[in-house]
C-alpha positions in Angstrom: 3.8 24.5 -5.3 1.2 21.5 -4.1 -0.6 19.3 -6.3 -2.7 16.6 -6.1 -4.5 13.7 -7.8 -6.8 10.7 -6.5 -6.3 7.7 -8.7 -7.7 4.1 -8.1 -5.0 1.1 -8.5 -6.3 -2.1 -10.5 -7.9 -4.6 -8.1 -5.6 -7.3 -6.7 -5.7 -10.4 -4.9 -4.8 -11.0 -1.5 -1.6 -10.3 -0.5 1.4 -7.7 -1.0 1.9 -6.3 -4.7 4.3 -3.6 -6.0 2.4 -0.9 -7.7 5.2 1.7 -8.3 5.4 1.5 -11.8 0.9 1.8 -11.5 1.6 4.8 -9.3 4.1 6.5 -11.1 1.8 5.8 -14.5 -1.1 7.6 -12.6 1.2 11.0 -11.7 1.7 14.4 -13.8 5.1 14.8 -14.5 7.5 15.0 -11.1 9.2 18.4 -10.1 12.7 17.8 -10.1 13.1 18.3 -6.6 10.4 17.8 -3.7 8.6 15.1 -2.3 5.4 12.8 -2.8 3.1 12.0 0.0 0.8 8.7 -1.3 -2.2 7.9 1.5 -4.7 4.7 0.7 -8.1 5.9 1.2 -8.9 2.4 3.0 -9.2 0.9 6.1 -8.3 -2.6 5.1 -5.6 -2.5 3.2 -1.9 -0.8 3.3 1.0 1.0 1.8 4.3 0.6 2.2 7.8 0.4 1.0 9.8 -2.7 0.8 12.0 -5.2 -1.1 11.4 -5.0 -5.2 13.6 -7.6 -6.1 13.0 -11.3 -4.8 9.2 -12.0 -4.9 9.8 -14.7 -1.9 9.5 -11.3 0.6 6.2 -10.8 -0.5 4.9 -14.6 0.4 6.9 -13.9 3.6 4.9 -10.6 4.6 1.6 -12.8 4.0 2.6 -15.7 5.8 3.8 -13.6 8.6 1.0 -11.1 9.2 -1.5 -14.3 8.8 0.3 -15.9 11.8 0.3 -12.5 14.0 -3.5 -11.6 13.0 -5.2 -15.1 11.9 -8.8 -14.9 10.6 -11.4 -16.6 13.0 -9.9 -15.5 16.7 -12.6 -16.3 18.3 -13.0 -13.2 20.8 -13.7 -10.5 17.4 -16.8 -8.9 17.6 -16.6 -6.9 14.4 -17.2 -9.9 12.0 -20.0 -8.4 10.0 -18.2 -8.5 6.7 -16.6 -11.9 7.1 -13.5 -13.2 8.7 -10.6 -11.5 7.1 -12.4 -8.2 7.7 -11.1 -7.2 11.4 -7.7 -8.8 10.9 -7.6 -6.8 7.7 -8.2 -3.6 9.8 -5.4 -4.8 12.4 -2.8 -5.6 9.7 -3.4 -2.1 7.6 -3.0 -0.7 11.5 0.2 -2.1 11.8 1.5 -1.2 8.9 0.1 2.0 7.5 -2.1 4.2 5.3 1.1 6.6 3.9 4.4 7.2 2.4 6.6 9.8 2.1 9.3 9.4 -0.7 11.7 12.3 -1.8 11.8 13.3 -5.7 15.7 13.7 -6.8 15.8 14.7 -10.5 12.3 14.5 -11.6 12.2 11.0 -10.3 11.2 9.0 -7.1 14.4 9.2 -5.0 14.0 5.4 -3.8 16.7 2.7 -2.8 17.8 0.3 -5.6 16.0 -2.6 -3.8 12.8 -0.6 -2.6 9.7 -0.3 -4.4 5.7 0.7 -2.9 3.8 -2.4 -2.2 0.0 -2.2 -2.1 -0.7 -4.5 1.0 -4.4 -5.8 0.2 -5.6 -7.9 3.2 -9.3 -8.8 1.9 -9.6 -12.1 0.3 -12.0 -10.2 -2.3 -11.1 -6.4 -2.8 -11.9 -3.9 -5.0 -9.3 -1.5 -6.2 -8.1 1.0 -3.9 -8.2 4.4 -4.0 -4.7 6.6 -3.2 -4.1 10.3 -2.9 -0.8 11.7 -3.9 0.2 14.6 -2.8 3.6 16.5 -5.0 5.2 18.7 -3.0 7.9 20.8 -5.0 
């Protein structure tokens, strides 16, 4: 059996937030075995899972990814919507518009440490819009 929902997570500032507890909040009750698929309907900002336990990774990931894609390099051309727009599409390149996490016992199957982040990479977003996807 497949179902799906298309939820919108509360607007955030820039930067890398954990939203699993928003996610699973947003879900119909999990099958006790199968999977979830989450994709972010976005262009400019990611999803991914990573470290849920010591906020210092998340001020890493920022402070990383601004130093691999800066705002203002010079030789962008799409700069229309300002100058974290294009390295916001390069960073949500790099790391993704999906998950996949197994459901073990009606629950999300993830490490102790892991949790989703929401990776929002405009300096002023709205809230983003995700599909999930139950496979069971």
């Amino acid at each position: 059996m497949v179902t799906q929902t298309e939820f919108k997570l509360q607007a955030q500032r820039r930067g890398y937030h954990i939203v699993t507890r928003e996610i699973l909040q947003q879900l119909p009750s999990l099958p006790k075995v199968g999977m979830l698929h989450l994709f972010i309907k976005h262009t400019s900002a990611a999803i991914t899972i990573n470290e849920n336990a010591d906020p210092d990774v998340r001020t890493d990931f920022e402070s990383i990814f601004n130093k691999i894609v800066p705002e203002n390099m010079p030789f962008l051309t799409h700069t229309l919507e300002g100058p974290d727009d294009m390295p916001a599409h390069i960073k949500a390149a790099m790391i993704g518009n999906s998950v996949t996490i197994p459901i073990t016992n009606g629950r999300l199957n993830l490490g102790t440490w892991q949790g989703i982040y929401l990776c929002e990479f405009r300096n002023h977003a709205n809230g983003r819009k995700l599909v999930a996807t139950i496979y069971s």
